[in-house]
One Martini backbone bead per residue (centre of mass of N, CA, C, O) as a GRO file, in nm:
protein
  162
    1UNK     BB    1   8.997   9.043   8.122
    2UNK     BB    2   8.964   9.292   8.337
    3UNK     BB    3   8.843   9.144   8.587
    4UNK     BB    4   8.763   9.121   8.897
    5UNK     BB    5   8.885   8.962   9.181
    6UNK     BB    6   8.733   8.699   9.350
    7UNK     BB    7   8.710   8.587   9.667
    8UNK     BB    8   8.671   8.424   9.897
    9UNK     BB    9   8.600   8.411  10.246
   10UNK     BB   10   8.867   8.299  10.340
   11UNK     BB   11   9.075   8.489  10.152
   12UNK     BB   12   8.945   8.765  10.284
   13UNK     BB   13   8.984   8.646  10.600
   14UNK     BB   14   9.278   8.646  10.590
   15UNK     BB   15   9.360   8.891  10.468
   16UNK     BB   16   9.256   9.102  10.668
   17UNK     BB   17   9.400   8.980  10.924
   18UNK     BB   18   9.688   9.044  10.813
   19UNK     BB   19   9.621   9.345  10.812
   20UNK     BB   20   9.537   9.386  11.140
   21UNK     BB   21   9.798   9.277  11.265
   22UNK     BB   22  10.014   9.453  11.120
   23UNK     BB   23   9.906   9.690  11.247
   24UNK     BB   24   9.891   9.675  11.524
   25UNK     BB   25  10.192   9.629  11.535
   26UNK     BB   26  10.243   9.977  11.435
   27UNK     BB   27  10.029  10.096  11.684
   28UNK     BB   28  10.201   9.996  11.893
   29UNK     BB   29  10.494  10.081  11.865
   30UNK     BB   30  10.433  10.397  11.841
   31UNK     BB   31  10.280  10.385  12.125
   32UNK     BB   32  10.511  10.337  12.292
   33UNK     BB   33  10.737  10.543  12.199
   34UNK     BB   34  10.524  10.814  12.244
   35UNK     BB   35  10.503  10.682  12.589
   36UNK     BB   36  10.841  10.723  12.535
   37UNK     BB   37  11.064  10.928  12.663
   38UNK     BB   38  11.348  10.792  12.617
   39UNK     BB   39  11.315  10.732  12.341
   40UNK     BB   40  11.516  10.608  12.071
   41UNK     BB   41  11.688  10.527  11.755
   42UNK     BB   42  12.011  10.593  11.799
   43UNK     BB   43  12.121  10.322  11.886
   44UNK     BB   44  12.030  10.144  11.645
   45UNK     BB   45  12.200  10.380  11.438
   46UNK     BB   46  12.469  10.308  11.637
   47UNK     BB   47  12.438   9.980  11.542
   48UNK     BB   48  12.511   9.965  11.268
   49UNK     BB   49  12.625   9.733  10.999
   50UNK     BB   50  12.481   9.884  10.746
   51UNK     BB   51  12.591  10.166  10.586
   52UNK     BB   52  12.665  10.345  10.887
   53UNK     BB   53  12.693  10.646  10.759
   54UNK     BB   54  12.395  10.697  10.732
   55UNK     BB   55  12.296  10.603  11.015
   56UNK     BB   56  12.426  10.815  11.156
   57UNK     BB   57  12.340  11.074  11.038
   58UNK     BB   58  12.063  11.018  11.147
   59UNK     BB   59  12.174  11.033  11.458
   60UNK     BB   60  12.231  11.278  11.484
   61UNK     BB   61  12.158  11.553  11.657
   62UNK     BB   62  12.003  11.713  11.409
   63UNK     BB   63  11.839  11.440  11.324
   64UNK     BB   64  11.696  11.267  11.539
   65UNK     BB   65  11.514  11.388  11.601
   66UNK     BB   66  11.316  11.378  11.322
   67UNK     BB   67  11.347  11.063  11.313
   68UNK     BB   68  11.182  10.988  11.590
   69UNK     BB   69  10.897  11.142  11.467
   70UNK     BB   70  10.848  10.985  11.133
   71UNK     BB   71  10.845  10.689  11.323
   72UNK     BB   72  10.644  10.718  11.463
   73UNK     BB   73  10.406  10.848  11.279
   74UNK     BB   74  10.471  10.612  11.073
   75UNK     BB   75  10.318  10.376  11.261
   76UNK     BB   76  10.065  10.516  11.329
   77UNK     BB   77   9.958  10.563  11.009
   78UNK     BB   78   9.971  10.252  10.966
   79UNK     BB   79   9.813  10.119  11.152
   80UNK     BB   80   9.552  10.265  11.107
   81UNK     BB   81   9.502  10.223  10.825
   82UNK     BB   82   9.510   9.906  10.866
   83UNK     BB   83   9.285   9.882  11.065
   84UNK     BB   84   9.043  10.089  10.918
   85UNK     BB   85   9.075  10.088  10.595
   86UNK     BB   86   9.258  10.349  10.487
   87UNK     BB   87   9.502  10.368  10.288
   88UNK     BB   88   9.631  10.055  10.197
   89UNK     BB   89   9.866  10.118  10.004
   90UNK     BB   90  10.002  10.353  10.122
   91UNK     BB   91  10.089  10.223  10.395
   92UNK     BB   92  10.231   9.963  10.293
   93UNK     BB   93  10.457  10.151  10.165
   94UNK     BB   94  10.563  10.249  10.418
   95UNK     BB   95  10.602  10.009  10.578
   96UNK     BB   96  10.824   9.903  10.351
   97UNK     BB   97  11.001  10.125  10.416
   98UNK     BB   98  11.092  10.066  10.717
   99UNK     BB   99  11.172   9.805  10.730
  100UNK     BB  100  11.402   9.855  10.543
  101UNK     BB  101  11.539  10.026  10.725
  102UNK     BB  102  11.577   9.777  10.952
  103UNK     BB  103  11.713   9.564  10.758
  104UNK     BB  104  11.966   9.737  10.707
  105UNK     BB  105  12.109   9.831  10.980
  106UNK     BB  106  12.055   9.484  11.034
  107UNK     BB  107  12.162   9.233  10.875
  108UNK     BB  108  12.152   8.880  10.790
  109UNK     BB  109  12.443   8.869  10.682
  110UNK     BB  110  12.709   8.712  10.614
  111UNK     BB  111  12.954   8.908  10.846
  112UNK     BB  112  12.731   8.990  11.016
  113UNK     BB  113  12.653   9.144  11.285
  114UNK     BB  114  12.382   9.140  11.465
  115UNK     BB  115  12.304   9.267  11.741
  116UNK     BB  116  11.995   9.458  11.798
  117UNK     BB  117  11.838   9.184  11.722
  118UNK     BB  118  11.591   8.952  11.721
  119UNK     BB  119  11.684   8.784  11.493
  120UNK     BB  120  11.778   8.482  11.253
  121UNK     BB  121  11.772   8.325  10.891
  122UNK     BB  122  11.949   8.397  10.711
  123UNK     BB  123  11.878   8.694  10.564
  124UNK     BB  124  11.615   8.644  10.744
  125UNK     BB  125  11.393   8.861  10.879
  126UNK     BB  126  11.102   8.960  11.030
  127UNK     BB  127  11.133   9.257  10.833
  128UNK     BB  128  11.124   9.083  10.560
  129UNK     BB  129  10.837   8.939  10.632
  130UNK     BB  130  10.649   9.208  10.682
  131UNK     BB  131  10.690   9.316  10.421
  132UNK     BB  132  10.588   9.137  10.220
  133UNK     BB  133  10.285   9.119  10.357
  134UNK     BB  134  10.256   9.435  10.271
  135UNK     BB  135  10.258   9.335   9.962
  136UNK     BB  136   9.996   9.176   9.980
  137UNK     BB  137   9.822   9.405  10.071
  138UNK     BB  138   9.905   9.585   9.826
  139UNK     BB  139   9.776   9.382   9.608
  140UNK     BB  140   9.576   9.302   9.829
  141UNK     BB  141   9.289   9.469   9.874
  142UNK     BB  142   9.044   9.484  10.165
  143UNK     BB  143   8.902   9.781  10.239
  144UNK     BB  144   8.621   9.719  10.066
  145UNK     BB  145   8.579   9.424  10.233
  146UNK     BB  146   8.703   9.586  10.520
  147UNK     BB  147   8.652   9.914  10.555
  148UNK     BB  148   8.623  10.221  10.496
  149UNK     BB  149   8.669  10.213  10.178
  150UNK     BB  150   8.369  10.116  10.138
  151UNK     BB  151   8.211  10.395  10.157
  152UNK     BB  152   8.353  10.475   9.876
  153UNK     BB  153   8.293  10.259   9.688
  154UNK     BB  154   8.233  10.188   9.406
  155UNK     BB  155   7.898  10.085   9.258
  156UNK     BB  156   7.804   9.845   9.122
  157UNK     BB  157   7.608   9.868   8.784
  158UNK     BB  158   7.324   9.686   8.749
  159UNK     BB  159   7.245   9.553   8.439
  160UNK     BB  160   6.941   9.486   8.246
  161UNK     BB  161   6.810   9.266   8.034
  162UNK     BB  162   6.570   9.240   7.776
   0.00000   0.00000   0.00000
C-alpha cells in the first residue's frame, strides 16, 4: 500500500520544468541584487503594507545589512539547488518561506494599497503562485529522477523468485 508512485515520462518532464523555472527565477534574482551595489530591500519594506511595524523593523539601520545578506543568500541557494536537483525539499521550504515574507509586505488583500508590487489578481498574486508551485516541487520531489540527488538515491534492490 505505501508503494512509491511512478509518473509517466510527461509528468515527470513537467514537474522537472516547473522546477527547474522557478529555480532560474530564485538564481536570477539573487545574483542581480548580489551584483547591484546599491540594492537594498529597505525601501520595500519601508512600504509594507500589512504588518507594517514588523517590516520597518526588518529595515532598521541595525537589521537591513542582515536582512539583505540572508535575502540575497537565501535566493542564491534555493535557486541553485533547484537547478542542480539536490536538497530540494530544503530549498522548496525556504524559498516558500521568503514568497509569504513577500507576499505579506504587500497582500493584494482588498482595502490594502498595491505598493511597489508588480500588480494583483484581488488576493492572489505572482508571490503566492509561486509558493503554492514550490509546495508542488516539495511534495513531488523530481531530484531522483533528474537532478545531483540521483547520484544519492538507494537502488531499488530487484530480488529475483525461482
Amino acid at each position: 500500500m505505501n508503494q512509491p508512485t511512478r509518473f509517466s515520462t510527461w509528468q515527470t518532464f513537467g514537474l522537472v520544468l516547473m522546477r527547474l523555472l522557478i529555480g532560474w527565477h530564485f538564481l536570477y534574482e539573487g545574483v542581480t541584487k548580489l551584483y547591484s551595489p546599491s540594492w537594498t530591500a529597505k525601501g520595500y519594506l519601508m512600504s509594507a503594507t500589512y504588518m507594517q511595524s514588523f517590516f520597518q523593523w526588518m529595515a532598521g539601520d541595525s537589521m537591513i545589512s542582515i536582512i539583505d545578506t540572508l535575502n540575497i543568500g537565501a535566493l542564491l541557494v534555493v535557486g541553485v539547488c533547484l537547478i542542480i536537483g539536490f536538497k530540494t525539499r530544503f530549498a522548496s521550504v525556504i524559498g516558500i518561506g521568503l514568497l509569504l515574507f513577500y507576499f505579506l509586505a504587500h497582500p493584494p488583500f482588498p482595502g490594502y494599497p498595491q505598493g511597489v508590487t508588480e500588480g494583483s489578481y484581488w488576493m492572489i498574486n505572482k508571490n503566492l503562485i509561486e509558493a503554492a508551485a514550490l509546495l508542488v516541487v516539495f511534495l513531488f520531489p523530481t531530484s531522483t529522477s533528474f537532478g545531483l540527488e540521483r547520484l544519492f538515491a538507494k537502488k531499488e534492490i530487484q530480488s529475483s523468485t525461482t
